[in-house]
PDB file of N, CA, C and O in Angstrom:
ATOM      1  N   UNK A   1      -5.934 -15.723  -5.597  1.00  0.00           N
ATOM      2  CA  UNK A   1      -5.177 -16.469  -6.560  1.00  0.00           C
ATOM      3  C   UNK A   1      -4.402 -15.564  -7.504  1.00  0.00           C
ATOM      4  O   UNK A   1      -3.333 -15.995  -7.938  1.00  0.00           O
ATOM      5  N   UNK A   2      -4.857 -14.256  -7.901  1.00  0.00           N
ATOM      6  CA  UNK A   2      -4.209 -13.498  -8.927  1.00  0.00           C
ATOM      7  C   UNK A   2      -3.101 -12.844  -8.288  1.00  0.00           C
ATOM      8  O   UNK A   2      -2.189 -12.512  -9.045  1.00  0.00           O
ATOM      9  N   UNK A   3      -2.974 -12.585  -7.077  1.00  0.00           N
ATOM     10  CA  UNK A   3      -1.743 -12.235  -6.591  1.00  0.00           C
ATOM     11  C   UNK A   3      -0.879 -13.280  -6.635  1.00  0.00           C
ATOM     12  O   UNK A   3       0.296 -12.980  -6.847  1.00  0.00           O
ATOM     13  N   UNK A   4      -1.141 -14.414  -6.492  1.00  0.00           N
ATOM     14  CA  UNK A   4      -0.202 -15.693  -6.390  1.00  0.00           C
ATOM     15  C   UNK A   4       0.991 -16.086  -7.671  1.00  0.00           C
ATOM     16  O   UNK A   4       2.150 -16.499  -7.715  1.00  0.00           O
ATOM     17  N   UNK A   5      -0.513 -15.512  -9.029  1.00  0.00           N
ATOM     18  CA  UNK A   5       0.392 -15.920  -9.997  1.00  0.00           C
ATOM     19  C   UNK A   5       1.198 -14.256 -10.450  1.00  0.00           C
ATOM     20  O   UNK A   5       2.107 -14.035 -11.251  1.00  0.00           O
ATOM     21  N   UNK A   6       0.491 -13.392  -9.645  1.00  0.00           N
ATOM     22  CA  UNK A   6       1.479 -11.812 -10.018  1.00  0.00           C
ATOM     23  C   UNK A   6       3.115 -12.253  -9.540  1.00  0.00           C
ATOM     24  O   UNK A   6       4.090 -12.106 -10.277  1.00  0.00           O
ATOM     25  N   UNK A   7       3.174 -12.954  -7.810  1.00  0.00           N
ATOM     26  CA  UNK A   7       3.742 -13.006  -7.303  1.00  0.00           C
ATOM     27  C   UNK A   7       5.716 -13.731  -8.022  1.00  0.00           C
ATOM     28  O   UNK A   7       6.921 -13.687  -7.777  1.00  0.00           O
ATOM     29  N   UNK A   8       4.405 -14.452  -9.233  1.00  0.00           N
ATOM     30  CA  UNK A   8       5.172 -15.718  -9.850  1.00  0.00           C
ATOM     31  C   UNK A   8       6.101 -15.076 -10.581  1.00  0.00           C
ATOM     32  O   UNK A   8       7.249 -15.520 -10.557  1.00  0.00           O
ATOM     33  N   UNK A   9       5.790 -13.893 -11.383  1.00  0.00           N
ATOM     34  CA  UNK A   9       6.124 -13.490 -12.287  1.00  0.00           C
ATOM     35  C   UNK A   9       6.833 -12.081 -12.198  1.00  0.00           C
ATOM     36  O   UNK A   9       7.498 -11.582 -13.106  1.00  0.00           O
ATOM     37  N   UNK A  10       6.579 -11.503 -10.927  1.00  0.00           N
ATOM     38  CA  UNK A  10       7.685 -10.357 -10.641  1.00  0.00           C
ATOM     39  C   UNK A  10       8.003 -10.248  -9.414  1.00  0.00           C
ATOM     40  O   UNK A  10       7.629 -10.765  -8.361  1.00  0.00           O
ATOM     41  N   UNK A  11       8.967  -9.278  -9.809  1.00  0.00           N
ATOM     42  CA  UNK A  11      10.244  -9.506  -8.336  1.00  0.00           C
ATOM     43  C   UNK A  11       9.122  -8.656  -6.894  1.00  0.00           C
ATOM     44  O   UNK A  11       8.934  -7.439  -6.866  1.00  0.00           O
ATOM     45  N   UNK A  12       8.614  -9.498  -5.999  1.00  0.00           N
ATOM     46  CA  UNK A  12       8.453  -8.909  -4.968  1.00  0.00           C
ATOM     47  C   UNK A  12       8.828  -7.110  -4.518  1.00  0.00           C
ATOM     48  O   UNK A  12       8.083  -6.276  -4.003  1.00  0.00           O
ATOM     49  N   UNK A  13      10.132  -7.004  -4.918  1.00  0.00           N
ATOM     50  CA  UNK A  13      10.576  -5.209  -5.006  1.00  0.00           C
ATOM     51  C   UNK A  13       9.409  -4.274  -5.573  1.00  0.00           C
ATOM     52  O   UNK A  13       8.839  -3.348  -4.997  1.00  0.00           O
ATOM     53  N   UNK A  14       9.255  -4.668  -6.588  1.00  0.00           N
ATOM     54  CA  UNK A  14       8.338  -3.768  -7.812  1.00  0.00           C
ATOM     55  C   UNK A  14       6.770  -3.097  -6.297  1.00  0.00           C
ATOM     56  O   UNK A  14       6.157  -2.035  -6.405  1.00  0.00           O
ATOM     57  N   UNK A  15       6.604  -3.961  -5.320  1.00  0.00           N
ATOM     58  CA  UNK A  15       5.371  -3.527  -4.764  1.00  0.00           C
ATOM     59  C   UNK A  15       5.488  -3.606  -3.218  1.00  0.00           C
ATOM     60  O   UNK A  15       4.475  -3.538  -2.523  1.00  0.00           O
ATOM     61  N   UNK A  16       6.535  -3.728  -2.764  1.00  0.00           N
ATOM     62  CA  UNK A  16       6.716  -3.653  -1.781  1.00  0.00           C
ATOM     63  C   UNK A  16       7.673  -2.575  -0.971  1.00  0.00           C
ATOM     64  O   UNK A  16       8.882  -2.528  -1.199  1.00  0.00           O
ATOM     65  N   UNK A  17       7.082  -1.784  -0.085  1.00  0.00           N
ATOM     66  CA  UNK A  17       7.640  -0.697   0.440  1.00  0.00           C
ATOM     67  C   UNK A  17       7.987  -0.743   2.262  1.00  0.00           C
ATOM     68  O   UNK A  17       7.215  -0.510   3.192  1.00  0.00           O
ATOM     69  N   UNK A  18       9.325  -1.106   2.282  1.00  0.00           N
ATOM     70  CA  UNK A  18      10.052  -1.658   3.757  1.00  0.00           C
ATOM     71  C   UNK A  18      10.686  -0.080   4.581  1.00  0.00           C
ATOM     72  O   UNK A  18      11.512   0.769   4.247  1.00  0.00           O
ATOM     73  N   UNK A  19       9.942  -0.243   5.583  1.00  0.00           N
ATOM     74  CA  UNK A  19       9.630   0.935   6.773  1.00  0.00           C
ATOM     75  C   UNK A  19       9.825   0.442   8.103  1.00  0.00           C
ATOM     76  O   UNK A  19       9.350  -0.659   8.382  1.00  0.00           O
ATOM     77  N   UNK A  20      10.677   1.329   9.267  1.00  0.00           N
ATOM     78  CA  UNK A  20      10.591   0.832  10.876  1.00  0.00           C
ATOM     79  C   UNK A  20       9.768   0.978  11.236  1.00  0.00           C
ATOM     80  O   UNK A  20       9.559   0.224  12.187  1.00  0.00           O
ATOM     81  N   UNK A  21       8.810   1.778  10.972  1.00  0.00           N
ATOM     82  CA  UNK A  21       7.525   1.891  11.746  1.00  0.00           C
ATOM     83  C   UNK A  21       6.386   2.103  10.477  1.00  0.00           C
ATOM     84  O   UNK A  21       6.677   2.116   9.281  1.00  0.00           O
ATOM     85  N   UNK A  22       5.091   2.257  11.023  1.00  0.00           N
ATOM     86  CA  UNK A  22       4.142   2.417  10.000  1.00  0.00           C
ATOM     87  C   UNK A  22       3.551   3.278   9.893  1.00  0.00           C
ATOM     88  O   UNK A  22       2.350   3.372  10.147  1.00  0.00           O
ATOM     89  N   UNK A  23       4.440   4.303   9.393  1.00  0.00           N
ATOM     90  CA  UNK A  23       3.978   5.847   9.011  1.00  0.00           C
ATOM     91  C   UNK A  23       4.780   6.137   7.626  1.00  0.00           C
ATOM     92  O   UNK A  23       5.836   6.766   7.558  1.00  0.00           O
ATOM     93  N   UNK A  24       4.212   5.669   6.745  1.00  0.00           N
ATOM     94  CA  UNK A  24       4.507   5.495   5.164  1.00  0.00           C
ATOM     95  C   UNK A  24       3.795   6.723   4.616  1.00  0.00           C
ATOM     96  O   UNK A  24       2.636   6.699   5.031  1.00  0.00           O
ATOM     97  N   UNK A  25       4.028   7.819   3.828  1.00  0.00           N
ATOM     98  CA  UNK A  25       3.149   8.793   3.518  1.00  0.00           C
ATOM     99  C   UNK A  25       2.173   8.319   2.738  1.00  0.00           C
ATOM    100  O   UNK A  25       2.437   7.200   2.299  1.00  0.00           O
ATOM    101  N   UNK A  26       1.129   8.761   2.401  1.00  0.00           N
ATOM    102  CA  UNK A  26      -0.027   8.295   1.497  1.00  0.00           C
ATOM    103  C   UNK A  26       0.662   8.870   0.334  1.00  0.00           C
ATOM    104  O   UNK A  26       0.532   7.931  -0.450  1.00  0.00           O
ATOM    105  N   UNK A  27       1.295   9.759  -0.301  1.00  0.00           N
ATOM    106  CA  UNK A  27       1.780  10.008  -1.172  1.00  0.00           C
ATOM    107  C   UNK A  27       2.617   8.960  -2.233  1.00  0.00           C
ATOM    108  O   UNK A  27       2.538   8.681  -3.430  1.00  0.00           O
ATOM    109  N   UNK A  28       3.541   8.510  -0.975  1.00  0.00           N
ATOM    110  CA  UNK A  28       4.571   7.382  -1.878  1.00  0.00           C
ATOM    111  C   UNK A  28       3.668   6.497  -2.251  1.00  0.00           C
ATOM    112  O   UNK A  28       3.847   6.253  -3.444  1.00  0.00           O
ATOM    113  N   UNK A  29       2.416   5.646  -1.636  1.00  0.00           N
ATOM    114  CA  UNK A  29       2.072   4.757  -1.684  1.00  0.00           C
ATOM    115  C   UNK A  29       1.299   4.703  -2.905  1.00  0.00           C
ATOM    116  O   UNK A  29       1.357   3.803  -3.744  1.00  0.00           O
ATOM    117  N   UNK A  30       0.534   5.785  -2.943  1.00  0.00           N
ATOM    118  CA  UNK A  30       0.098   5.598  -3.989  1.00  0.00           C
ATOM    119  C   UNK A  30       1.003   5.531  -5.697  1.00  0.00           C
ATOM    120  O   UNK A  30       0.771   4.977  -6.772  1.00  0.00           O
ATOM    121  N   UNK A  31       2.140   6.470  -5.129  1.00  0.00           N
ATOM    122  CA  UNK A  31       3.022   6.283  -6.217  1.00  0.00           C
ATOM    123  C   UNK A  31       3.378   5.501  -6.922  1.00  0.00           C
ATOM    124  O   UNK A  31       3.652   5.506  -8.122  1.00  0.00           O
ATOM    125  N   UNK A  32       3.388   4.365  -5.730  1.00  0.00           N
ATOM    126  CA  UNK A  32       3.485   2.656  -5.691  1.00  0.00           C
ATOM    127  C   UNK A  32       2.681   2.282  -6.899  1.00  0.00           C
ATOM    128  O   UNK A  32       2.965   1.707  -7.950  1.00  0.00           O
ATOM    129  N   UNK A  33       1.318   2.924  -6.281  1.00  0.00           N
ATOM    130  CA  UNK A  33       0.367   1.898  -6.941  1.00  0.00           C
ATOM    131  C   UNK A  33      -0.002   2.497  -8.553  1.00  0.00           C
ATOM    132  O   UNK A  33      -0.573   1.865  -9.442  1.00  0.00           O
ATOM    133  N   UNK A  34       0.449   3.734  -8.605  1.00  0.00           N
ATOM    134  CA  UNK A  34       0.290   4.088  -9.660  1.00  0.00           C
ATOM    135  C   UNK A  34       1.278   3.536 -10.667  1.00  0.00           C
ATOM    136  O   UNK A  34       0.785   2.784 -11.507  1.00  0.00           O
ATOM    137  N   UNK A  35       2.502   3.753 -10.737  1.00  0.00           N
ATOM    138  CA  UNK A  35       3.639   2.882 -11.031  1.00  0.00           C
ATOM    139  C   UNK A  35       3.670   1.466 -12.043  1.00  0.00           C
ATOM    140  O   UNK A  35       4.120   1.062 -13.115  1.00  0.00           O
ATOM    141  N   UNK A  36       2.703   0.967 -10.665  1.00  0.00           N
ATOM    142  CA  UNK A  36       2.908  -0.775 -10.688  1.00  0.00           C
ATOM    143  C   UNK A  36       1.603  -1.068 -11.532  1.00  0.00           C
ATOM    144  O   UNK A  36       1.344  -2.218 -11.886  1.00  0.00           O
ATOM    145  N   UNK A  37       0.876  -0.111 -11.812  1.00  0.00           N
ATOM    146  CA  UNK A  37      -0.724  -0.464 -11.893  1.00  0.00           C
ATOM    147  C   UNK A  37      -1.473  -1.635 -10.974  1.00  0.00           C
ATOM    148  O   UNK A  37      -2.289  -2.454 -11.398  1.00  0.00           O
ATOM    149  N   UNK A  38      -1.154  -1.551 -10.079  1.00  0.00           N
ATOM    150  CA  UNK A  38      -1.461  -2.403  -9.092  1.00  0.00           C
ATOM    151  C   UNK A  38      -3.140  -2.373  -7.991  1.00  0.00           C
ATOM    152  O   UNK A  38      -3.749  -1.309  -7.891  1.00  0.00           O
ATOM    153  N   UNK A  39      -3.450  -3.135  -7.570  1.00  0.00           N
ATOM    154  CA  UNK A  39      -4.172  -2.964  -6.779  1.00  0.00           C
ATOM    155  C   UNK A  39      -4.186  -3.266  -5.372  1.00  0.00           C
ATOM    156  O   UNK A  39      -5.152  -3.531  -4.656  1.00  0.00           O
ATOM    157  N   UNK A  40      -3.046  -3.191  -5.106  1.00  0.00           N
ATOM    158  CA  UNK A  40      -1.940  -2.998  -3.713  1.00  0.00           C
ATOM    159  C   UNK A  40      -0.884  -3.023  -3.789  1.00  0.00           C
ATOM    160  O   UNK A  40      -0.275  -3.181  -4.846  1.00  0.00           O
ATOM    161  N   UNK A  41      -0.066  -2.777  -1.990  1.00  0.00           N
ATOM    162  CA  UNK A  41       0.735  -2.453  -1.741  1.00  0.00           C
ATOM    163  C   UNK A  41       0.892  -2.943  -0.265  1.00  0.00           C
ATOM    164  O   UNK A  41       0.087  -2.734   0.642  1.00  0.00           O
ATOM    165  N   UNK A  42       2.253  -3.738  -0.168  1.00  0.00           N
ATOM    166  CA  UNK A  42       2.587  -4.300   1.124  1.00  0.00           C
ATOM    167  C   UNK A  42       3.570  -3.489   1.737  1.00  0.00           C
ATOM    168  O   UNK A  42       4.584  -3.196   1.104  1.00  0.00           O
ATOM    169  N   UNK A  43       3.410  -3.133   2.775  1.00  0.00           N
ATOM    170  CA  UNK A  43       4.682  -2.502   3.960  1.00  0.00           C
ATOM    171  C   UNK A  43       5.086  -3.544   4.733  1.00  0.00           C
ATOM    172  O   UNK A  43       4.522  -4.186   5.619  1.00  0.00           O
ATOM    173  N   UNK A  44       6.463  -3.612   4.103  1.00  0.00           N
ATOM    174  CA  UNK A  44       7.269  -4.323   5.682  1.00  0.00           C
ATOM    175  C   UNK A  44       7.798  -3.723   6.422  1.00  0.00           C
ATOM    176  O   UNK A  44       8.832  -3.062   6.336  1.00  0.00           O
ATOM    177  N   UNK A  45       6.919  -3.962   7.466  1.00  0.00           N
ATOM    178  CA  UNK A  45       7.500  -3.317   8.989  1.00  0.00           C
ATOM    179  C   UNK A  45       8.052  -4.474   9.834  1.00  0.00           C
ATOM    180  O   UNK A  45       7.626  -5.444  10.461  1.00  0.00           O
ATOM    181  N   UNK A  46       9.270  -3.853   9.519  1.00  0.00           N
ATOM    182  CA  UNK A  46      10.634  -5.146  10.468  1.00  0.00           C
ATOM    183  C   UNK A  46       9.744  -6.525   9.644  1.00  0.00           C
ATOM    184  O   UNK A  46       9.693  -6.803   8.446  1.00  0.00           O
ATOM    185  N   UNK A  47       9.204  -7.103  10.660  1.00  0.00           N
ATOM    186  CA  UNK A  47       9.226  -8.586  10.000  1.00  0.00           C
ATOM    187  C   UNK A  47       7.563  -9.394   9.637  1.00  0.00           C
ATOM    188  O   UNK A  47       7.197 -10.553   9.443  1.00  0.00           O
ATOM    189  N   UNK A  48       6.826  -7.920   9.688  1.00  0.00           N
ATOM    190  CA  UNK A  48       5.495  -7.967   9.747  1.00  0.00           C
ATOM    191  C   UNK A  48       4.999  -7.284   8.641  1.00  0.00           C
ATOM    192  O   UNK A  48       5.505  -6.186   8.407  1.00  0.00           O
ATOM    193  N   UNK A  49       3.970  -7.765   7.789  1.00  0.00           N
ATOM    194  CA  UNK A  49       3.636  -7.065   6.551  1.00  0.00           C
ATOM    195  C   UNK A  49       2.500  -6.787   6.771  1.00  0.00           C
ATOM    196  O   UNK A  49       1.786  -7.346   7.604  1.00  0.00           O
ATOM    197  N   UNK A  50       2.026  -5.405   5.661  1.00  0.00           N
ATOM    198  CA  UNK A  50       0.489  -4.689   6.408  1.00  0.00           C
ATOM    199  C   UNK A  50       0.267  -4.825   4.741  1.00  0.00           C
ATOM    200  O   UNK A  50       1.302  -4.684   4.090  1.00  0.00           O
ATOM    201  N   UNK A  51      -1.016  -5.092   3.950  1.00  0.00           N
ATOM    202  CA  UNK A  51      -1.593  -4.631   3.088  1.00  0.00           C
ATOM    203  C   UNK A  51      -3.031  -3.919   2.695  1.00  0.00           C
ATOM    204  O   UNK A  51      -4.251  -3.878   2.856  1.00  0.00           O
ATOM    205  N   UNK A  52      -1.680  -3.314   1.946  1.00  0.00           N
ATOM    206  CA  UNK A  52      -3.346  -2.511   1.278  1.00  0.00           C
ATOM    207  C   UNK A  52      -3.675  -1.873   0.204  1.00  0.00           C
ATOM    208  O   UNK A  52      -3.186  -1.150  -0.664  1.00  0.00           O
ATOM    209  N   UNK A  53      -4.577  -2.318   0.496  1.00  0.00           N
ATOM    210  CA  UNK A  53      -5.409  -2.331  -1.229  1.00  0.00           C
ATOM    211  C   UNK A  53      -6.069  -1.341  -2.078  1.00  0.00           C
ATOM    212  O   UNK A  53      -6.028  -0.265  -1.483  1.00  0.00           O
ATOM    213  N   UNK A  54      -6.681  -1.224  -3.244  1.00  0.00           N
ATOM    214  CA  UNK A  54      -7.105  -0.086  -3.465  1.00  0.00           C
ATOM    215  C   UNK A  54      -8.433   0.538  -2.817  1.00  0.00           C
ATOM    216  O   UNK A  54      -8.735   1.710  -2.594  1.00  0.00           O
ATOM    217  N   UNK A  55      -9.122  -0.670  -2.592  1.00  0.00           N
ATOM    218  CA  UNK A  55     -10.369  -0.587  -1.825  1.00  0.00           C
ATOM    219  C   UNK A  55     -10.263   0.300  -0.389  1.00  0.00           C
ATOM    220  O   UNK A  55     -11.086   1.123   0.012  1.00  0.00           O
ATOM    221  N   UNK A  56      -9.259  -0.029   0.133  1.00  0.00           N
ATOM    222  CA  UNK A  56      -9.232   0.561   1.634  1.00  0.00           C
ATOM    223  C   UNK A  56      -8.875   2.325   1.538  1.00  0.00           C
ATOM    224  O   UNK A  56      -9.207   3.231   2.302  1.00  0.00           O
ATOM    225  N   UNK A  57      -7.987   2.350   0.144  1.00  0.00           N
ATOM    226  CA  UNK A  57      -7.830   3.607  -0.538  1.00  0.00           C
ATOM    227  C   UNK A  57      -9.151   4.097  -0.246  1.00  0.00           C
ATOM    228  O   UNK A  57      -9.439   4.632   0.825  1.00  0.00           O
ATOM    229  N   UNK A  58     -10.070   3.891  -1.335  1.00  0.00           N
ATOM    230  CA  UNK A  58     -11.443   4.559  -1.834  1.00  0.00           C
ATOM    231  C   UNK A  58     -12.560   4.464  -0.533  1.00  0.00           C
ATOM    232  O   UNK A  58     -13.675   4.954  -0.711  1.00  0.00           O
ATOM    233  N   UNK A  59     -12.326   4.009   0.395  1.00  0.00           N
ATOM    234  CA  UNK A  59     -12.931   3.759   1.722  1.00  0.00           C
ATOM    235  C   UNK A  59     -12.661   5.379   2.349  1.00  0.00           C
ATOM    236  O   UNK A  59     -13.422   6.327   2.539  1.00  0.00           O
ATOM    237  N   UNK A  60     -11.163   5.171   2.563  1.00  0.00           N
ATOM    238  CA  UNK A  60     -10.823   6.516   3.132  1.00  0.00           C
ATOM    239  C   UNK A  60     -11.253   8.025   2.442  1.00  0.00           C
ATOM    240  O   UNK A  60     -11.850   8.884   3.092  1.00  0.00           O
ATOM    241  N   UNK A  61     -10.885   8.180   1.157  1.00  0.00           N
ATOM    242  CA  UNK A  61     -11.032   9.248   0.436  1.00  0.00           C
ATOM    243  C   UNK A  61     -12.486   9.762   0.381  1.00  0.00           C
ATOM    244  O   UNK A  61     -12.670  10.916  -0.007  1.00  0.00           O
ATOM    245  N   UNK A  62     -13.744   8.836   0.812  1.00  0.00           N
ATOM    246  CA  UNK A  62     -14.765   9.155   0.947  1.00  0.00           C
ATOM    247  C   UNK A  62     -15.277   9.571   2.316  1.00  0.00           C
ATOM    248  O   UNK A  62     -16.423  10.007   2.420  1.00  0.00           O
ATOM    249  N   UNK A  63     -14.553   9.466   3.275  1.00  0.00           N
ATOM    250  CA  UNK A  63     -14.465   9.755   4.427  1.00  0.00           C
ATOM    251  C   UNK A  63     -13.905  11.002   4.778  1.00  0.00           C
ATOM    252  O   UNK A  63     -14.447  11.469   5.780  1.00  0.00           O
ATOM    253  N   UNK A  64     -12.832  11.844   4.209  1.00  0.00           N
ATOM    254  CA  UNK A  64     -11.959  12.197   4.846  1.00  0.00           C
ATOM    255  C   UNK A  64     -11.278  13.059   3.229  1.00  0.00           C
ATOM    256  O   UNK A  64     -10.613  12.504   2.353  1.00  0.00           O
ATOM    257  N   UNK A  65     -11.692  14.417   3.263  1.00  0.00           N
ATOM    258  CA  UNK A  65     -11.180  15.204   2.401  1.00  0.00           C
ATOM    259  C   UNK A  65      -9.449  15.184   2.330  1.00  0.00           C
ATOM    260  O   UNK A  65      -8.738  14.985   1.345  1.00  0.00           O
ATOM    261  N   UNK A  66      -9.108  15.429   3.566  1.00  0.00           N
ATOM    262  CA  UNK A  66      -7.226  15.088   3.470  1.00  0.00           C
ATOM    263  C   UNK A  66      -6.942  13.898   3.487  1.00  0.00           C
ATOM    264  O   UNK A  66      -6.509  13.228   4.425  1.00  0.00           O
ATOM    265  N   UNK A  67      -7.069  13.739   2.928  1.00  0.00           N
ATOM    266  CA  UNK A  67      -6.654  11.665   2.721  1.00  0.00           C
ATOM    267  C   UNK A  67      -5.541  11.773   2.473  1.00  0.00           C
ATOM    268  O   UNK A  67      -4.861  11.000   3.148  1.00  0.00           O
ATOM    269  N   UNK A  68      -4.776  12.605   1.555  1.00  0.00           N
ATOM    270  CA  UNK A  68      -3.436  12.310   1.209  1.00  0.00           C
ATOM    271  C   UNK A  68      -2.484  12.904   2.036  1.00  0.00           C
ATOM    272  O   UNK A  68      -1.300  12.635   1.833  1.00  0.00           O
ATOM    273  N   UNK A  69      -2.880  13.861   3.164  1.00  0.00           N
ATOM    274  CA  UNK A  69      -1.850  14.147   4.329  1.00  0.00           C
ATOM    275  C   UNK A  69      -1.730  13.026   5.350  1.00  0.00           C
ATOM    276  O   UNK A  69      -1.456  13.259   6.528  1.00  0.00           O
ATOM    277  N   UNK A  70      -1.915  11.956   4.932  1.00  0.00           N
ATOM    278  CA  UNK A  70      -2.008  10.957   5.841  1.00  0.00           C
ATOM    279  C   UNK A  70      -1.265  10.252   5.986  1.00  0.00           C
ATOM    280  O   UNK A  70      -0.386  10.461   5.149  1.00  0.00           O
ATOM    281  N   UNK A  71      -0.943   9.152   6.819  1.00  0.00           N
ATOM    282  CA  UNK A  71       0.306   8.469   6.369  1.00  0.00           C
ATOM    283  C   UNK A  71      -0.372   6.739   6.802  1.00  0.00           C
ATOM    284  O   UNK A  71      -1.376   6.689   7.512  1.00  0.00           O
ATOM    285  N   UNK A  72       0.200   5.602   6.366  1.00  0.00           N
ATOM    286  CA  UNK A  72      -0.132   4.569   6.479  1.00  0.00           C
ATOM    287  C   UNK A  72      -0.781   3.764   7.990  1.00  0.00           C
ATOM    288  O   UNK A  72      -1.760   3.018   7.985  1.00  0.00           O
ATOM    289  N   UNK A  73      -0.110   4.067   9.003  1.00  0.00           N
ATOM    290  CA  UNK A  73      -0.676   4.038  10.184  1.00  0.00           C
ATOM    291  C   UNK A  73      -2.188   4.470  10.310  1.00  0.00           C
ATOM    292  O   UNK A  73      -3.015   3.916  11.035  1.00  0.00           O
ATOM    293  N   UNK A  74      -2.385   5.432   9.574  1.00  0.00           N
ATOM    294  CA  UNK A  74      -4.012   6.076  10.007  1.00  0.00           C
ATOM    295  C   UNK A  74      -4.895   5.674   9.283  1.00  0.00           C
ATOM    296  O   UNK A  74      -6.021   6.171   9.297  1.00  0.00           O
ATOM    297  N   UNK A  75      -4.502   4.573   8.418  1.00  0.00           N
ATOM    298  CA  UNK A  75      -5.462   3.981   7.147  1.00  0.00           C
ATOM    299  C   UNK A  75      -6.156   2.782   7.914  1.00  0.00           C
ATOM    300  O   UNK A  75      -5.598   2.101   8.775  1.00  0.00           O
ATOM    301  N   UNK A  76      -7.392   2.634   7.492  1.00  0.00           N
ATOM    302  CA  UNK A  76      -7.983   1.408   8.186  1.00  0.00           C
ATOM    303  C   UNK A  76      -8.220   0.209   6.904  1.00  0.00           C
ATOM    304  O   UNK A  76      -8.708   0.223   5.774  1.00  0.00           O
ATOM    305  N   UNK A  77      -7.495  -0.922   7.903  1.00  0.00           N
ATOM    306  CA  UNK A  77      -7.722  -2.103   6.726  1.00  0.00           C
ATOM    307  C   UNK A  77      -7.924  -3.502   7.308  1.00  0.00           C
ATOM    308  O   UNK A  77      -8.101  -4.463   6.559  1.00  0.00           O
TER     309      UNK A  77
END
């Protein structure tokens, strides 16, 4: 529901990051999320959207010392 009413109130742009394929660096993304103070971030790929959240963030980073050489494709969500 709290995305619904985020949704209400700002422009879709502010959190959304549009890509041909889904190899988004972990870098930008988080940039995203730092930015937006957000607790995600949607990729549109062509006409298909992937999200993800901060959770799937903190999933990885405990896994996986290079987390941030990574790019969106290799994130599990």
């Amino acid at each position: 529901m709290q995305i619904k009413y985020y949704l209400e109130k700002n422009p879709r742009k502010k959190f959304i990051i549009s890509s041909k394929k889904d190899d988004v660096p972990i870098k930008k993304i988080l940039k995203i999320l730092n930015k937006n103070s957000l607790g995600f971030v949607v990729i549109k790929i062509n006409s298909k959207y992937k999200l993800l959240t901060d959770g799937d963030f903190r999933k990885e980073i405990l896994s996986d010392s290079n987390f941030n050489l990574k790019s969106s494709n290799q994130i599990k969500y």
